[in-house]
N, C-alpha and C positions, 0 to 999 in steps of 0.2 A: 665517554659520557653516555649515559641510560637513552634510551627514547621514551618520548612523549608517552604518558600510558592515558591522557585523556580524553581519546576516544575510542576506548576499549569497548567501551559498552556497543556500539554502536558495528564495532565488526567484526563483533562475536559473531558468528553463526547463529540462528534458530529456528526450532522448528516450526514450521508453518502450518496450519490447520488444511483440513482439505477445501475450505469453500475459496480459501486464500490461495493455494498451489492449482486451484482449477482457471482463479484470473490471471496469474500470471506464467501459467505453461513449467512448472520448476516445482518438483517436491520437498527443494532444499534438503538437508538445511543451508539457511543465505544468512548474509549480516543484514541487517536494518537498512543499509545505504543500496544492498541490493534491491532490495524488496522492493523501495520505493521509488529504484529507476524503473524495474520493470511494471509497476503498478502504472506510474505516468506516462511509458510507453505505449500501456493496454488503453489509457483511457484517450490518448491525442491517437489511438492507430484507430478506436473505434468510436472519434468523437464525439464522446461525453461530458466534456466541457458545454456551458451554458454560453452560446456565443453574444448575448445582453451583459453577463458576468462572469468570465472566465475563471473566478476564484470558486466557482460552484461549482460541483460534477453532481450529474444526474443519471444515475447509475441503470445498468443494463441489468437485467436479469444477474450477471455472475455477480455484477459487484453490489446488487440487493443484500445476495446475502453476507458479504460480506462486511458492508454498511449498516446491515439493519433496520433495512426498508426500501422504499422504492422512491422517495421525497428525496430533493437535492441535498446534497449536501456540502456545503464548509471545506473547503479545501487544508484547514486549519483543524476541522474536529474530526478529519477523514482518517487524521494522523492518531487518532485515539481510538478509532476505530478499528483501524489495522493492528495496532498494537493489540485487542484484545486476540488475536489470532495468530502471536507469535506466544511460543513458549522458549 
């Protein structure tokens, strides 16, 4: 019997931009599933969570650029964000 192929997508390898490889210490290429453990490890090691609201991260200088500014953001639209800086 075949294996499951659907979540291929997700751990495929790709390549990471540099403002993204400089928050998470890795020039890839990572899958998706990587990316965003180390992403979540950078933001709970350098507490950028909003401790009023924890679904919010309020980014540090690296993940500005990352993010697209320097306002909290959405732990939800963080994930759209990221994605613009994998290829």
């Amino acid at each position: 019997m075949a294996k499951k192929q659907a979540n291929s997508k997700f751990m495929k390898p790709m390549k990471i931009s540099e403002e993204l490889a400089a928050v998470l210490g890795d020039k890839g290429p990572l899958p998706r599933t990587e990316v965003t453990k180390k992403l979540w490890a950078y933001i709970k090691k350098h507490k950028r969570q909003d401790p009023d609201n924890r679904r919010n991260i309020i980014p540090d200088e690296k993940l500005a650029k990352v993010f697209g500014g320097k306002r909290a953001i959405n732990m939800f639209d963080m994930t759209k964000k990221v994605n613009n800086h994998l290829s």
